[in-house]
PDB file with one MODEL, atoms N, CA, C and O in Angstrom:
MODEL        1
ATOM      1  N   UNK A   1       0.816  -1.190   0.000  1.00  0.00           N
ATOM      2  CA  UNK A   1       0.000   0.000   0.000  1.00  0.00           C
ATOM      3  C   UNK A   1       0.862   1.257   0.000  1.00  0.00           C
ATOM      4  O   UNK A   1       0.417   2.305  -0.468  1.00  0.00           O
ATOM      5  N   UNK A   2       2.457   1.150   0.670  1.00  0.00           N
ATOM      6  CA  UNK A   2       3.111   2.547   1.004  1.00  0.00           C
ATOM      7  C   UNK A   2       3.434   2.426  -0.371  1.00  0.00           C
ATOM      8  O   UNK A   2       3.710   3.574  -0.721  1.00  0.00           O
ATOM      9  N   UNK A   3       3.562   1.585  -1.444  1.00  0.00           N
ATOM     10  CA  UNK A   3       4.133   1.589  -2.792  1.00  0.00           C
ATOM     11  C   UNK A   3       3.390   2.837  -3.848  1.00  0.00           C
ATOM     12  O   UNK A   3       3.849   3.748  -4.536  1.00  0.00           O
ATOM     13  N   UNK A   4       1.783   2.235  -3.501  1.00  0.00           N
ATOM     14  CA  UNK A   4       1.384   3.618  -4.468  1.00  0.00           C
ATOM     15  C   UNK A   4       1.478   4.384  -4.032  1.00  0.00           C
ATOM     16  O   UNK A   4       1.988   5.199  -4.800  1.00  0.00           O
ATOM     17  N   UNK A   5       1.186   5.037  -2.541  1.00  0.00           N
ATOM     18  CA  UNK A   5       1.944   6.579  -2.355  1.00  0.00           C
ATOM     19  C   UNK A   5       2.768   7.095  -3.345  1.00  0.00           C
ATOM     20  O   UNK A   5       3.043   8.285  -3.494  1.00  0.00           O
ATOM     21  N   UNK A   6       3.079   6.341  -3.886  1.00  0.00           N
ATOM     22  CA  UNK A   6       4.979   6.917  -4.537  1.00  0.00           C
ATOM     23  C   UNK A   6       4.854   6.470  -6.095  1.00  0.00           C
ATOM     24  O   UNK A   6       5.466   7.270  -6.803  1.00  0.00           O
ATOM     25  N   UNK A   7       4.316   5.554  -6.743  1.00  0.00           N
ATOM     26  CA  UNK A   7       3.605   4.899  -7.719  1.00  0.00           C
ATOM     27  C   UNK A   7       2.646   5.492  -8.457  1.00  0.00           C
ATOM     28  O   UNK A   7       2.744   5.364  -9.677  1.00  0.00           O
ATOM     29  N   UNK A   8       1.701   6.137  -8.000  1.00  0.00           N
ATOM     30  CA  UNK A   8       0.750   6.950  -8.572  1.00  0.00           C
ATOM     31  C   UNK A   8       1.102   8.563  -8.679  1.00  0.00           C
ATOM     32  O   UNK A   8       1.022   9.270  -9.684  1.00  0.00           O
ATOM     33  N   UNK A   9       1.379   8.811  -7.788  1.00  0.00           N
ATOM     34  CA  UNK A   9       1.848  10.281  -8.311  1.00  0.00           C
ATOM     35  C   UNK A   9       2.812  10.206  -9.393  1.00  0.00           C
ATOM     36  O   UNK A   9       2.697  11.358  -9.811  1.00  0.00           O
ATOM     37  N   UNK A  10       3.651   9.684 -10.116  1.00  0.00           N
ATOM     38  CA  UNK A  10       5.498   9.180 -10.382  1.00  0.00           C
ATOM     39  C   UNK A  10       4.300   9.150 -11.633  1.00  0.00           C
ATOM     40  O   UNK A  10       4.123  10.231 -12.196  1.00  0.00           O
ATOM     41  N   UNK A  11       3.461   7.964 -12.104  1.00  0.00           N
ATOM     42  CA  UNK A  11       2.596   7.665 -13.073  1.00  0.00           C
ATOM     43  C   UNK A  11       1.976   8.732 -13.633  1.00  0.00           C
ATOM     44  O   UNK A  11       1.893   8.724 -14.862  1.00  0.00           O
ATOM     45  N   UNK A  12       1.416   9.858 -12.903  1.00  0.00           N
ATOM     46  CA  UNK A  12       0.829  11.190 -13.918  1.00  0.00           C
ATOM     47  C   UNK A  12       1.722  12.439 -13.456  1.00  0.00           C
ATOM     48  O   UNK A  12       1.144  13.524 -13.388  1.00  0.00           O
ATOM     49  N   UNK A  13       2.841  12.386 -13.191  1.00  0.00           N
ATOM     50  CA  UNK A  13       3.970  13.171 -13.758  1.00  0.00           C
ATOM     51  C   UNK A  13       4.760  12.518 -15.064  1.00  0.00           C
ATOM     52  O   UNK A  13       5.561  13.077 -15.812  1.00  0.00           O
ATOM     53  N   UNK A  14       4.314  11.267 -15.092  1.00  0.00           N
ATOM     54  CA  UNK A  14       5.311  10.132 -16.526  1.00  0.00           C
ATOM     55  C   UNK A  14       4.004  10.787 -17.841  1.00  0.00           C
ATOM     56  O   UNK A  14       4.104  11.359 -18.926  1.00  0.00           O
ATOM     57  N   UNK A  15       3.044  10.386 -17.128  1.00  0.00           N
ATOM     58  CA  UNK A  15       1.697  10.431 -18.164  1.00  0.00           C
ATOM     59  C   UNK A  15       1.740  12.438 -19.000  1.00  0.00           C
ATOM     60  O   UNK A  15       1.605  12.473 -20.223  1.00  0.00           O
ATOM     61  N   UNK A  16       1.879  13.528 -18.415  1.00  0.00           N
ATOM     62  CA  UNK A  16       1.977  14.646 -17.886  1.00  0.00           C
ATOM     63  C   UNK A  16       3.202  14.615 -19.343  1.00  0.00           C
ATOM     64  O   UNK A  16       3.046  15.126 -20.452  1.00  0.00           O
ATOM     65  N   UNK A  17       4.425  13.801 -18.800  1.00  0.00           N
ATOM     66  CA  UNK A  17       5.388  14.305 -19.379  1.00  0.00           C
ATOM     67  C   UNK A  17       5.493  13.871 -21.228  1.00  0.00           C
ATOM     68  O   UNK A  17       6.164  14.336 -22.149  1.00  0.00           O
ATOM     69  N   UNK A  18       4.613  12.928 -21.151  1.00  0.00           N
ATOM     70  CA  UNK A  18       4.201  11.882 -22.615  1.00  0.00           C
ATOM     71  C   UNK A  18       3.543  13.010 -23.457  1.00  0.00           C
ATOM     72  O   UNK A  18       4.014  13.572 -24.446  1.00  0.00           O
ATOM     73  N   UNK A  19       2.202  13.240 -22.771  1.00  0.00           N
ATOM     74  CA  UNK A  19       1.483  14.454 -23.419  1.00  0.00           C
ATOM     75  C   UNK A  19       2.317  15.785 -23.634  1.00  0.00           C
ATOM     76  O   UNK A  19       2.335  16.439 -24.677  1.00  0.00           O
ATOM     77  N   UNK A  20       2.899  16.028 -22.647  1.00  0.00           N
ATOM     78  CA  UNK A  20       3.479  17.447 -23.194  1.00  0.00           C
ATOM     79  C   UNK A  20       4.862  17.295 -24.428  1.00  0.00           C
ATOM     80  O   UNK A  20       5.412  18.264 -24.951  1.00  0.00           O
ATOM     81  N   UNK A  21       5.136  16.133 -24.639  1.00  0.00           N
ATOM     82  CA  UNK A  21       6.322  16.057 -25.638  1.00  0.00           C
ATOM     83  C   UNK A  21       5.578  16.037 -26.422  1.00  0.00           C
ATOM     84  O   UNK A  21       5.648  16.884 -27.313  1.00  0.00           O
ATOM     85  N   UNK A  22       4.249  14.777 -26.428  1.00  0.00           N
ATOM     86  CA  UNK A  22       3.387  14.628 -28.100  1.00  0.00           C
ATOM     87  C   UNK A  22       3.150  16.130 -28.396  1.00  0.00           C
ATOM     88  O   UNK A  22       3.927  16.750 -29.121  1.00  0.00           O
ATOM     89  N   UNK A  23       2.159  16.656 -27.873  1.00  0.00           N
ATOM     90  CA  UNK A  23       1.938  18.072 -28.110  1.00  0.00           C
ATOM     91  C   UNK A  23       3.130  19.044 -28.593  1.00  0.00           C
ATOM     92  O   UNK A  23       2.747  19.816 -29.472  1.00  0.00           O
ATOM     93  N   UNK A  24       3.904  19.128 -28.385  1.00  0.00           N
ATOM     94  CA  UNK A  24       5.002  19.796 -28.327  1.00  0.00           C
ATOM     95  C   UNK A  24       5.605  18.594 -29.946  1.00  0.00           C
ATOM     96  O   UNK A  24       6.578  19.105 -30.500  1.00  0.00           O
ATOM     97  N   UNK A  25       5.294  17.678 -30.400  1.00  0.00           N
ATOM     98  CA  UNK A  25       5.944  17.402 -31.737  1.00  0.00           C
ATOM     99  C   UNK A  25       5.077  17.753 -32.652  1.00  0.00           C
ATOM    100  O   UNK A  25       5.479  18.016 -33.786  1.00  0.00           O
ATOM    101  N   UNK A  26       3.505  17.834 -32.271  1.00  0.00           N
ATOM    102  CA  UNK A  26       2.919  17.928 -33.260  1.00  0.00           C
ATOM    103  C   UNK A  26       2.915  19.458 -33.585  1.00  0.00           C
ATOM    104  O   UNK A  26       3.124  19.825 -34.742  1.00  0.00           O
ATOM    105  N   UNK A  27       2.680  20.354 -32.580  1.00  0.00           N
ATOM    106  CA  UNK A  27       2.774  22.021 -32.596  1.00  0.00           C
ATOM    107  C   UNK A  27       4.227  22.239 -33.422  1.00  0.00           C
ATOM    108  O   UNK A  27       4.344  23.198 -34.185  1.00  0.00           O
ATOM    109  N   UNK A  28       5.118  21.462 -33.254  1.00  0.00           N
ATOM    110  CA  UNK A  28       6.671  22.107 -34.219  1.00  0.00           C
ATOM    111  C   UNK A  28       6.675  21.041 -35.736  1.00  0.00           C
ATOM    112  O   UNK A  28       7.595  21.046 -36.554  1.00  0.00           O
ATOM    113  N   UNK A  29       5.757  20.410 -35.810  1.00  0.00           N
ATOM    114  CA  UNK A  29       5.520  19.870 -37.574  1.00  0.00           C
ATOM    115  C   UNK A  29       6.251  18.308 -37.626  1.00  0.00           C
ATOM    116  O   UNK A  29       6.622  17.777 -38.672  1.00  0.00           O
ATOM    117  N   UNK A  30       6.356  17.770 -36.420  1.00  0.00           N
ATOM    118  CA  UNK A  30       6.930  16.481 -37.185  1.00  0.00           C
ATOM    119  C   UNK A  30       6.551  15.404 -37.359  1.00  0.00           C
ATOM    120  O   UNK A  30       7.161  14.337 -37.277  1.00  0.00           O
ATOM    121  N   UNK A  31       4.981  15.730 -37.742  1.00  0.00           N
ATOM    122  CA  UNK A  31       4.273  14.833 -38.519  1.00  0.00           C
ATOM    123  C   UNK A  31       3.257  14.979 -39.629  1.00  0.00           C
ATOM    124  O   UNK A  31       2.296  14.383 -40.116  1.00  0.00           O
ATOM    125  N   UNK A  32       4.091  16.274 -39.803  1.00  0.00           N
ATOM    126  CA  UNK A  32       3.278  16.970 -41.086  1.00  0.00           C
ATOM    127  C   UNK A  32       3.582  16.502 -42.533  1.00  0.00           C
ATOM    128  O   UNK A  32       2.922  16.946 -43.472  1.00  0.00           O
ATOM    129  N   UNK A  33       4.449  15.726 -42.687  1.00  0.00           N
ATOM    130  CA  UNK A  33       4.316  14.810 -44.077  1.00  0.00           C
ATOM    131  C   UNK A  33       5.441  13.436 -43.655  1.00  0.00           C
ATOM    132  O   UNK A  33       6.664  13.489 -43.524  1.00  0.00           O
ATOM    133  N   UNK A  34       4.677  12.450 -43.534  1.00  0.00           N
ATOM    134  CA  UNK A  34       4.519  11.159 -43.489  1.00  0.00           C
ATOM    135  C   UNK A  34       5.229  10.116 -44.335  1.00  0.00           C
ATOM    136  O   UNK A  34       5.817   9.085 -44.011  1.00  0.00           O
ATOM    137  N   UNK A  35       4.993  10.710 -45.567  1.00  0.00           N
ATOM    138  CA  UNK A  35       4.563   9.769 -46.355  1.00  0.00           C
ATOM    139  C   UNK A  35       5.746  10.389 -47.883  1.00  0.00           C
ATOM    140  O   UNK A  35       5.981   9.745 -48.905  1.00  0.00           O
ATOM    141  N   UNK A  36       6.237  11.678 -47.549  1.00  0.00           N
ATOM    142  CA  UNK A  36       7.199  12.453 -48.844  1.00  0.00           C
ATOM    143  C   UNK A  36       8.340  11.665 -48.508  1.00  0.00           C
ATOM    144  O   UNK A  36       8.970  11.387 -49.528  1.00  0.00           O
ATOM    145  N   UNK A  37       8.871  11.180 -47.422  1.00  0.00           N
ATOM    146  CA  UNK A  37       9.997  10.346 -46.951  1.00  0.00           C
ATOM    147  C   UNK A  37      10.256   9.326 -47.624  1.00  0.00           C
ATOM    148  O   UNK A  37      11.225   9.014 -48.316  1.00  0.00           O
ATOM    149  N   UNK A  38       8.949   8.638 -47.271  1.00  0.00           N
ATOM    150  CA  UNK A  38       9.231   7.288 -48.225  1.00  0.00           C
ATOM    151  C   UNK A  38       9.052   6.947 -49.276  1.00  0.00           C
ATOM    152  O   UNK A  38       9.223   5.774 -49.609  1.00  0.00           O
ATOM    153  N   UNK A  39       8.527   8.182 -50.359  1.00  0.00           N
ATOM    154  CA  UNK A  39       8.775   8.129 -51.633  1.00  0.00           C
ATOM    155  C   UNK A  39       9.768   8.323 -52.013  1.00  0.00           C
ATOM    156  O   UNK A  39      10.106   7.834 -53.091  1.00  0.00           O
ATOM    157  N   UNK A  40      10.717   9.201 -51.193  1.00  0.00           N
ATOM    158  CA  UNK A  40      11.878   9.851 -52.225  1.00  0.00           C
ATOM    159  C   UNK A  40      12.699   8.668 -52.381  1.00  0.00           C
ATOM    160  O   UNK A  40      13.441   8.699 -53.363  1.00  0.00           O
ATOM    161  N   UNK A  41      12.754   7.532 -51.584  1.00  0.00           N
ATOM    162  CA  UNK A  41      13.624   6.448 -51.910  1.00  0.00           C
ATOM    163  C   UNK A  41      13.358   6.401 -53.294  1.00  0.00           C
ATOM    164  O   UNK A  41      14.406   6.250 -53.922  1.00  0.00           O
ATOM    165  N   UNK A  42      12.321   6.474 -54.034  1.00  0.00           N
ATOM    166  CA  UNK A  42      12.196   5.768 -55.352  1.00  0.00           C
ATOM    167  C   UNK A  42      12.248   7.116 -56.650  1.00  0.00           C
ATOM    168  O   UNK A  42      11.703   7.030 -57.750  1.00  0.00           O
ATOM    169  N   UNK A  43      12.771   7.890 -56.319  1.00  0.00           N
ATOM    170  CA  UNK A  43      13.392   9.454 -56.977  1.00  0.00           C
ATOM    171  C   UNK A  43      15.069   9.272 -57.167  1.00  0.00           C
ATOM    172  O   UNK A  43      15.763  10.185 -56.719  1.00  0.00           O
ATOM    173  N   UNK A  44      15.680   8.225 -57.759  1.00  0.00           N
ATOM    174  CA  UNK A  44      17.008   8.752 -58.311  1.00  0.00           C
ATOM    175  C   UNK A  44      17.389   9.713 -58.576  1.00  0.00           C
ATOM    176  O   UNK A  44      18.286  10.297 -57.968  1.00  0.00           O
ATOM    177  N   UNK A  45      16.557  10.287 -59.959  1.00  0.00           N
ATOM    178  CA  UNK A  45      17.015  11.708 -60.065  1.00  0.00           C
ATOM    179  C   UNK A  45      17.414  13.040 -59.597  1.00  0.00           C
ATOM    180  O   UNK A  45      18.085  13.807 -60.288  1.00  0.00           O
ATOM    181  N   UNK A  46      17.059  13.266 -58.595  1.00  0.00           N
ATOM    182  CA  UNK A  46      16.782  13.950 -57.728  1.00  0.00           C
ATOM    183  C   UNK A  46      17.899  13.708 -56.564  1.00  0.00           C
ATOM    184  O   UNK A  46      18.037  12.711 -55.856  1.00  0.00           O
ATOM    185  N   UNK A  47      18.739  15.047 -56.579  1.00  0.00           N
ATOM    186  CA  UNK A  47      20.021  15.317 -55.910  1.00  0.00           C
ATOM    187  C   UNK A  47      19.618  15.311 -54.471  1.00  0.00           C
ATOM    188  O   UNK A  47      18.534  15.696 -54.033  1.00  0.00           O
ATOM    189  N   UNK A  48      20.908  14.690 -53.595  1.00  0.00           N
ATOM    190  CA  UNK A  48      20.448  15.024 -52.298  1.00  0.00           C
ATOM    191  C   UNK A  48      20.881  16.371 -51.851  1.00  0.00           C
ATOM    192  O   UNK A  48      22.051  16.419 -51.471  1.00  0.00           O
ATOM    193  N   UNK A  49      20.377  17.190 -51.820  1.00  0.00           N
ATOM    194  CA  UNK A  49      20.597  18.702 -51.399  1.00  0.00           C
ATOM    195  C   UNK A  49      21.114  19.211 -49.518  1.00  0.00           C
ATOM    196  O   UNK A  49      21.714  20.177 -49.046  1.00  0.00           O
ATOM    197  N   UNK A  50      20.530  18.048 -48.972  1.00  0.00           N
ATOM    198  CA  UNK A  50      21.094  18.421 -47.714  1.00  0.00           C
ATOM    199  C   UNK A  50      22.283  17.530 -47.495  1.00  0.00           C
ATOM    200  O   UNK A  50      22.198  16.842 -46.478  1.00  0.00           O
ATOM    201  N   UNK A  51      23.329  17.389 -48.184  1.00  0.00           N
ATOM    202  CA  UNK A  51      24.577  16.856 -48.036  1.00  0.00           C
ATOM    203  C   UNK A  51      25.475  16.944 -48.854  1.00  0.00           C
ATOM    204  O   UNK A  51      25.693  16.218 -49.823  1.00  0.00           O
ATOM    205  N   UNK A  52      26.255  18.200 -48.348  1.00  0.00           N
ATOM    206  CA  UNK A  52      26.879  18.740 -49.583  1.00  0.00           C
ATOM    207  C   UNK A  52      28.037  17.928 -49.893  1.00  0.00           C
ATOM    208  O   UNK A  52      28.877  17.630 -49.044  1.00  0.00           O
ATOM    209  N   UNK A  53      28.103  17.441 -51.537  1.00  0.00           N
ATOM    210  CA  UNK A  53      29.132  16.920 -51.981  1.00  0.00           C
ATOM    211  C   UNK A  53      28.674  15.862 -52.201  1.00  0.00           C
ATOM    212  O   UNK A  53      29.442  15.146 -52.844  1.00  0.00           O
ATOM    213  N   UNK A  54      27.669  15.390 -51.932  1.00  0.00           N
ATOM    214  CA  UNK A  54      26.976  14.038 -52.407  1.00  0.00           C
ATOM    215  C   UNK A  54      26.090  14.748 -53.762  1.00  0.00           C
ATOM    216  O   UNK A  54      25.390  15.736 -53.982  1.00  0.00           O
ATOM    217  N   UNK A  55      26.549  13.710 -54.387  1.00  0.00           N
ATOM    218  CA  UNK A  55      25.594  13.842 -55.709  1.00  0.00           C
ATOM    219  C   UNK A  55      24.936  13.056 -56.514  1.00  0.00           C
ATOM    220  O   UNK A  55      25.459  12.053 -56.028  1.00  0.00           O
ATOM    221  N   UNK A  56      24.187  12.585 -57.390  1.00  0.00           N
ATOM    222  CA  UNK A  56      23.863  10.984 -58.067  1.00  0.00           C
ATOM    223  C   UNK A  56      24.766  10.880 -59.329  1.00  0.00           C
ATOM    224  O   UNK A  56      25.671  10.075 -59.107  1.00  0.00           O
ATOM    225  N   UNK A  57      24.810  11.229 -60.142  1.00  0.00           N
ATOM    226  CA  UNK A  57      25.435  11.881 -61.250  1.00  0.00           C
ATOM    227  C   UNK A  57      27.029  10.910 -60.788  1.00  0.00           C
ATOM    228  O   UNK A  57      27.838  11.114 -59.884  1.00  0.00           O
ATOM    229  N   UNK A  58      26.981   9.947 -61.755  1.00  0.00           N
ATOM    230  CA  UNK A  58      27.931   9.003 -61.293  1.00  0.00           C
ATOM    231  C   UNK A  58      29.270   9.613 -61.921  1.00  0.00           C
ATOM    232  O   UNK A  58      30.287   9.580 -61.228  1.00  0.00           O
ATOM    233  N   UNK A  59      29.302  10.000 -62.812  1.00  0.00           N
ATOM    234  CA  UNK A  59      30.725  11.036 -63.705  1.00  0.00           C
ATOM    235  C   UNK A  59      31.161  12.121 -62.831  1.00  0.00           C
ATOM    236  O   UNK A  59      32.014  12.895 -63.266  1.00  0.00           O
ATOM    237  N   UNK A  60      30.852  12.225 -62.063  1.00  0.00           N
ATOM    238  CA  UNK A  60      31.246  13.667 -61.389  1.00  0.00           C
ATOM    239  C   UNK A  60      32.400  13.058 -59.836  1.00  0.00           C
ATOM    240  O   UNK A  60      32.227  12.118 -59.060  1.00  0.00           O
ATOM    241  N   UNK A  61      33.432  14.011 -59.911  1.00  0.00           N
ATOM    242  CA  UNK A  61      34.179  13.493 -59.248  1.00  0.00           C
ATOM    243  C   UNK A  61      33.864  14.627 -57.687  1.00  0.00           C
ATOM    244  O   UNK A  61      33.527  15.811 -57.703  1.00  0.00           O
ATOM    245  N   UNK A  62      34.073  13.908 -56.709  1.00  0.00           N
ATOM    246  CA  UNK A  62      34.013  14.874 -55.674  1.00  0.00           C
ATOM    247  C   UNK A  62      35.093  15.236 -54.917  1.00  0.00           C
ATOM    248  O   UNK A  62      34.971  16.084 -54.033  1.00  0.00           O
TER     249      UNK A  62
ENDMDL
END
């Protein structure tokens, strides 16, 4: 019984802290496109722009 004393409060400061991160990912966008990720695997063409010096373009020397 002295366990939940200490057990239940601990549980909706954990619960408390779950919600305020979800909230806090969805308010800053990082689940605002899903689904553009896992298409680009199938976009060769298409340079990777956030890594500079990587390129597809197999002739090109870096």
């Amino acid at each position: 019984m002295d366990s939940l004393f200490l057990l239940i409060p601990l549980s909706i400061v954990v619960i408390g802290l779950v919600v305020f991160l979800f909230l806090w990912a969805v308010r800053s966008g990082q689940f605002d496109d899903l689904e553009g990720p896992a298409h680009d695997i199938f976009n060769d063409e298409k340079a990777d722009k956030s890594t500079p010096g990587k390129s597809v373009e197999p002739n090109k020397k870096l």
